[in-house]
C-alpha positions in Angstrom: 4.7 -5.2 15.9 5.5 -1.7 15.9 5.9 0.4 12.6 3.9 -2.3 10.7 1.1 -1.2 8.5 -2.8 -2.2 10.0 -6.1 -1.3 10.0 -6.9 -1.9 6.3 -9.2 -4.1 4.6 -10.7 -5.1 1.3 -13.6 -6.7 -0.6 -14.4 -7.4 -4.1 -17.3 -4.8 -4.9 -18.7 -5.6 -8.9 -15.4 -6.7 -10.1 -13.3 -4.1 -8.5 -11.1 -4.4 -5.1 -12.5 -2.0 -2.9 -9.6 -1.4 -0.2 -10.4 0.7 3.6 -8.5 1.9 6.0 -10.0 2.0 9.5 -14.0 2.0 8.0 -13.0 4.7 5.1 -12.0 4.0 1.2 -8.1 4.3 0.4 -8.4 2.8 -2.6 -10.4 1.4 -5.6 -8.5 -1.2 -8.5 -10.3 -2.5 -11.2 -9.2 -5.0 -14.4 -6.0 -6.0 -14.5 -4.9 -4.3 -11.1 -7.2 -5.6 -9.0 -6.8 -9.4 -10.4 -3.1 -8.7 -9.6 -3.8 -7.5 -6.3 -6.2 -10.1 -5.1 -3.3 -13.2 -6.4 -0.7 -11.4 -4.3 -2.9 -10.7 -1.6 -3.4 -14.7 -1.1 -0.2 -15.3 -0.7 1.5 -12.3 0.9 1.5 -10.4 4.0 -2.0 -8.5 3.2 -1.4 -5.7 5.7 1.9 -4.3 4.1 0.2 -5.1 0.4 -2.8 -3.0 0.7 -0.8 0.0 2.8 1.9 0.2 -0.4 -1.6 0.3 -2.6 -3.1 2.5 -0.8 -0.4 5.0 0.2 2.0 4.3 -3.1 4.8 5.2 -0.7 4.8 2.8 2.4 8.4 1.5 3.7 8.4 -1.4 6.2 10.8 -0.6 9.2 13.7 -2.7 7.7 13.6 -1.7 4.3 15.7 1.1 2.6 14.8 3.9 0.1 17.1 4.0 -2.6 18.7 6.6 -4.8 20.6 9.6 -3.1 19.8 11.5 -0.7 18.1 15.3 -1.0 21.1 17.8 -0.1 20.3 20.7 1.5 19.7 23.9 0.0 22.1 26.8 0.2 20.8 30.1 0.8 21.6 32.2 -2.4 
């Protein structure tokens, strides 16, 4: 599908979720975090999961940001 998150991949490394992205670390959880991750991970699309983890920011296609919108700035 296009616009959908891939590449990524984790294992569990000494009690920490070590998550790649195309053979390089993204991103490393530990305690709580990675427990967290790993339960959701089970039971959701994984892709899109490690993607918002690893980038903080990731939209799917179909969802929204919310809040307003940057205006532009005048010049002064």
């Amino acid at each position: 599908m296009k616009g959908r998150p891939g590449g990524f991949t984790w294992e569990v490394v000494d009690k920490a979720v070590v998550i790649s992205h195309h053979g390089v670390v993204a991103a490393t959880l530990r305690g709580e975090k990675a427990h967290q991750f790993v339960r959701e991970a089970e039971k959701g699309d994984q892709q899109l999961l490690m993607s918002r983890v690893a980038a903080g920011t990731y939209k799917a296609p179909g969802e929204r940001r919310t809040g307003p919108k940057p205006r532009p700035r005048g010049r002064r």
